[in-house]
C-alpha positions in Angstrom: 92.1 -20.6 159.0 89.3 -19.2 157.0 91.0 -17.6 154.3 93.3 -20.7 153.4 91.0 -23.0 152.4 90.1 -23.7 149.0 88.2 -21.6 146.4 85.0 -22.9 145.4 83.7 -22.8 142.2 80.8 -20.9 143.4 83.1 -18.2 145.1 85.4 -17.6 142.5 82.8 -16.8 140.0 81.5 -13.8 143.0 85.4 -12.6 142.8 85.2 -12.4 139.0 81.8 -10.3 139.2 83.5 -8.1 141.8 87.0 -7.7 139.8 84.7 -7.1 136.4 82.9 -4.3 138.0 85.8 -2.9 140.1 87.7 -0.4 139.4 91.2 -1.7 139.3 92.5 1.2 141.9 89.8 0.1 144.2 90.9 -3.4 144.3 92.0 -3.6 147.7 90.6 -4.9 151.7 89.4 -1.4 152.7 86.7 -1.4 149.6 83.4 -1.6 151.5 81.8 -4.1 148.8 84.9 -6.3 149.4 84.2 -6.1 153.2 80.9 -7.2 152.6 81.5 -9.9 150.2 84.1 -11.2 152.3 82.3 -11.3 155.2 79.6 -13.4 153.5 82.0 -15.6 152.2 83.4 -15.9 155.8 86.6 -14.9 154.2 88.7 -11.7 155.0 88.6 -8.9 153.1 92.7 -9.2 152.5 91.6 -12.8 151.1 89.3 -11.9 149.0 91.5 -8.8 147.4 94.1 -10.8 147.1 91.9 -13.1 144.9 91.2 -10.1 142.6 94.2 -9.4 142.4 95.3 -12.9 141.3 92.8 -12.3 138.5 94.3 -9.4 137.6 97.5 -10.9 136.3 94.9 -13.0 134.1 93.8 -9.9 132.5 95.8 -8.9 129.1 95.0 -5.0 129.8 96.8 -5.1 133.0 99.8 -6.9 132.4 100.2 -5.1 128.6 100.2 -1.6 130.5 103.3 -3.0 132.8 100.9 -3.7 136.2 100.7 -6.9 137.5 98.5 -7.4 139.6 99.6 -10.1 142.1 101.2 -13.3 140.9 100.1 -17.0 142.1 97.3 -16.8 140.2 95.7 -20.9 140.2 95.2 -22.8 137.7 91.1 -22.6 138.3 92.1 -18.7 138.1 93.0 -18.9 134.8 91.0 -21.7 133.5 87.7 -19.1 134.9 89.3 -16.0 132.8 89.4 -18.7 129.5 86.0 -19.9 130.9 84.7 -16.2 130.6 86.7 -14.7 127.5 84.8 -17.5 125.3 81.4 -17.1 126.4 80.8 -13.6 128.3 77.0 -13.6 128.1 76.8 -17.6 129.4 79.5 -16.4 132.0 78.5 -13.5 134.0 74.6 -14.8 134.4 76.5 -17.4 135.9 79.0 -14.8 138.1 75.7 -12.8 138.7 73.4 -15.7 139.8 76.0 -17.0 142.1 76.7 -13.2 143.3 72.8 -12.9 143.9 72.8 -16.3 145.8 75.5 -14.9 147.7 73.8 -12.0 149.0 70.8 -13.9 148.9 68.4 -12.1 146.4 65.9 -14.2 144.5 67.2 -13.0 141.7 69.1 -15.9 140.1 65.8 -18.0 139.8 65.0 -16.2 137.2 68.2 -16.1 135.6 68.7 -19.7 135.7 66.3 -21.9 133.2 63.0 -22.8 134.9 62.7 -26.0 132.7 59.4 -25.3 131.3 57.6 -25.4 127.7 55.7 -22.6 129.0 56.0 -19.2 126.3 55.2 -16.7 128.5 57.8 -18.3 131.3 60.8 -18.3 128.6 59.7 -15.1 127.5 60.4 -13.9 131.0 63.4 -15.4 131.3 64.7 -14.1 127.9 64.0 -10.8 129.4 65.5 -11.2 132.7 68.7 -12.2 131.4 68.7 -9.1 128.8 68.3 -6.9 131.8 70.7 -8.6 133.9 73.0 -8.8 130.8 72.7 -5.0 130.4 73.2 -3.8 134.0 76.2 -6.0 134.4 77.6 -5.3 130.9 77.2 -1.1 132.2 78.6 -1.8 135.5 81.3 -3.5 134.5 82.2 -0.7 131.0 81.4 2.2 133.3 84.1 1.0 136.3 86.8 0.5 133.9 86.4 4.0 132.6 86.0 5.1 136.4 82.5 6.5 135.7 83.9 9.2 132.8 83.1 9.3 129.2 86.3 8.3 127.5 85.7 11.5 125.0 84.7 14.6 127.3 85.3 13.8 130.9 81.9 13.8 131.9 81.4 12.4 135.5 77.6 12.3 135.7 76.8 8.7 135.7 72.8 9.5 134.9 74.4 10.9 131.6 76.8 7.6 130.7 76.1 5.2 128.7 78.0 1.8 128.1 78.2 2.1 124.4 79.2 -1.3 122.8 81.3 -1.1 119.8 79.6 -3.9 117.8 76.0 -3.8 118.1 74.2 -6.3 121.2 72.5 -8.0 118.4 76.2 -9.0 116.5 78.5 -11.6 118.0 76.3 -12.7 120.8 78.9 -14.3 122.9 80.8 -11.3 123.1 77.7 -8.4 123.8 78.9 -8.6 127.5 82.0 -8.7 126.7 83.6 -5.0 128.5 86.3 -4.8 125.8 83.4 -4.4 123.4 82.3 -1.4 125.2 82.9 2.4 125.8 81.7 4.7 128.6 80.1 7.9 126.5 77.9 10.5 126.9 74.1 10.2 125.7 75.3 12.3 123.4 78.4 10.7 122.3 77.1 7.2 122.5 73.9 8.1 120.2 76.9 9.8 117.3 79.1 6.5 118.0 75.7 4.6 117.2 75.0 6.5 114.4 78.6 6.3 113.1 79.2 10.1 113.0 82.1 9.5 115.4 84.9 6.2 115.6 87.9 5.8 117.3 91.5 5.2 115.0 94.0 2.7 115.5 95.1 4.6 118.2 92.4 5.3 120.1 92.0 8.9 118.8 88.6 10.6 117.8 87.6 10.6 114.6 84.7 12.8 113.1 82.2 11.7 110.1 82.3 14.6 107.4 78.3 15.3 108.2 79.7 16.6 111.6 82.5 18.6 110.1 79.9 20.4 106.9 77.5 22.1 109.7 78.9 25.3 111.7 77.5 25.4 115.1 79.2 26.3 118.3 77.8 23.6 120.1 79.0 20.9 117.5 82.8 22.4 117.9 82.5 22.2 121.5 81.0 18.9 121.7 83.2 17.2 119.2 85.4 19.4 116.8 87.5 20.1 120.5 88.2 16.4 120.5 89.2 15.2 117.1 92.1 13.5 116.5 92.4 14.1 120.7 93.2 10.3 122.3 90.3 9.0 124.6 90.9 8.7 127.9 91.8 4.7 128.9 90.2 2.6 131.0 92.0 1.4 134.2 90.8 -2.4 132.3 89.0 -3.7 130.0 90.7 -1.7 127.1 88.7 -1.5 123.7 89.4 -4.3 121.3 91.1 -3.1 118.1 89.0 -5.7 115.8 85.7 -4.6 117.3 86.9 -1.0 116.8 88.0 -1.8 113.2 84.5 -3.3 112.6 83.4 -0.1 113.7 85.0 2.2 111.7 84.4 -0.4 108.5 80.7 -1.3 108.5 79.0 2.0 110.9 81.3 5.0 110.8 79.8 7.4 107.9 83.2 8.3 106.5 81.5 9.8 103.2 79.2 13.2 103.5 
């Protein structure tokens, strides 16, 4: 049968794209994107689930919040979630090429290296993968926070933002990384940015003194209501404490 035989390489990095962009509660065969998928794949949706599943039980913030995903994971399962932990830039161009071939966009040509001394043709390609890099880095922050800004609530995705916690241009090989992400506001992400706001320890608002010395009713509703207030979590993908500590030691303005 279809949905017995063996993973290949070039499908298991299409599940991985899926699960990364997936909310985890929408893991499952009746997810029209899993339909599709599958049916390219000449796979059943139930296969292909099950798969994301599987990775699921790979995934640190699912199994430390006492879910588990499905067991049987492989071992090319987990060697593709070490595979993607050390390198996430290197591996979601990959899990996006081979998602594009999939559903047979021309896309991943211009992802993939076109071999050429040409400037102008590496320039385009450094571009292309920045883009590509940004859009999957967003879908992927923005579906574990099921399209809310951790801080507010705010369900508008036109107003979200996938705010990384260590700048893009710091620690390449973990800028796509979603851990080192938040969904925010415009407006929150731009005061995260800025280092008027951070998160503590435990996840809960804090506020820069050069919020707290102006008076100004839209300041108190916009932040003052949250401080100290826990964010909402994301359903995977949970922020990493030493990005967050980073945060709070080299960008959050704790002196006025």
């Amino acid at each position: 049968m279809a949905n017995q035989r063996r993973w290949e390489r070039d499908e298991l990095l299409v599940a991985f794209y899926l699960y990364s962009h997936t909310p985890f509660g929408r893991i499952s065969q009746r997810n029209p994107e899993i339909i599709q998928i599958a049916e390219l794949m000449q796979r059943s949706a139930s296969s292909l689930s099950m798969k994301m599943a599987n990775i699921a039980s790979c995934d640190p913030s699912i199994t430390s919040t006492g879910r588990k995903g499905l067991p049987g994971a492989s071992r090319a399962d987990k060697a593709m979630w070490q595979e993607m932990t050390q390198d996430w830039e290197t591996f979601y161009l990959k899990a996006y090429a081979a998602h594009q071939l999939l559903t047979q966009s021309s896309e991943p040509q211009n992802v993939k290296s076109a071999g050429t001394d040409d400037f102008h043709g590496r320039e385009r390609e450094t571009m292309t993968k920045a883009r590509v890099g940004q859009q999957v880095f967003r879908n992927s922050v923005l579906s574990a926070y099921d399209f809310r800004c951790c801080i507010t609530g705010l369900d508008i995705p036109e107003l979200l933002i996938a705010s990384h916690i260590v700048p893009w241009n710091q620690e390449p090989k973990q800028r796509l990384n979603p851990s080192n992400g938040l969904c925010l506001s415009s407006l929150h992400d731009a005061a995260f940015d800025k280092g008027l706001i951070t998160l503590n320890s435990h996840l809960e608002l804090l506020l820069s003194p050069k919020l707290l010395t102006k008076e100004n009713r839209y300041l108190s509703d916009s932040f003052e209501r949250f401080e100290n207030q826990p964010i909402r979590l994301p359903n995977k993908f949970a922020p990493a404490e030493e990005y967050l500590a980073l945060h709070r030691q080299q960008i959050f303005q704790a002196i006025s």
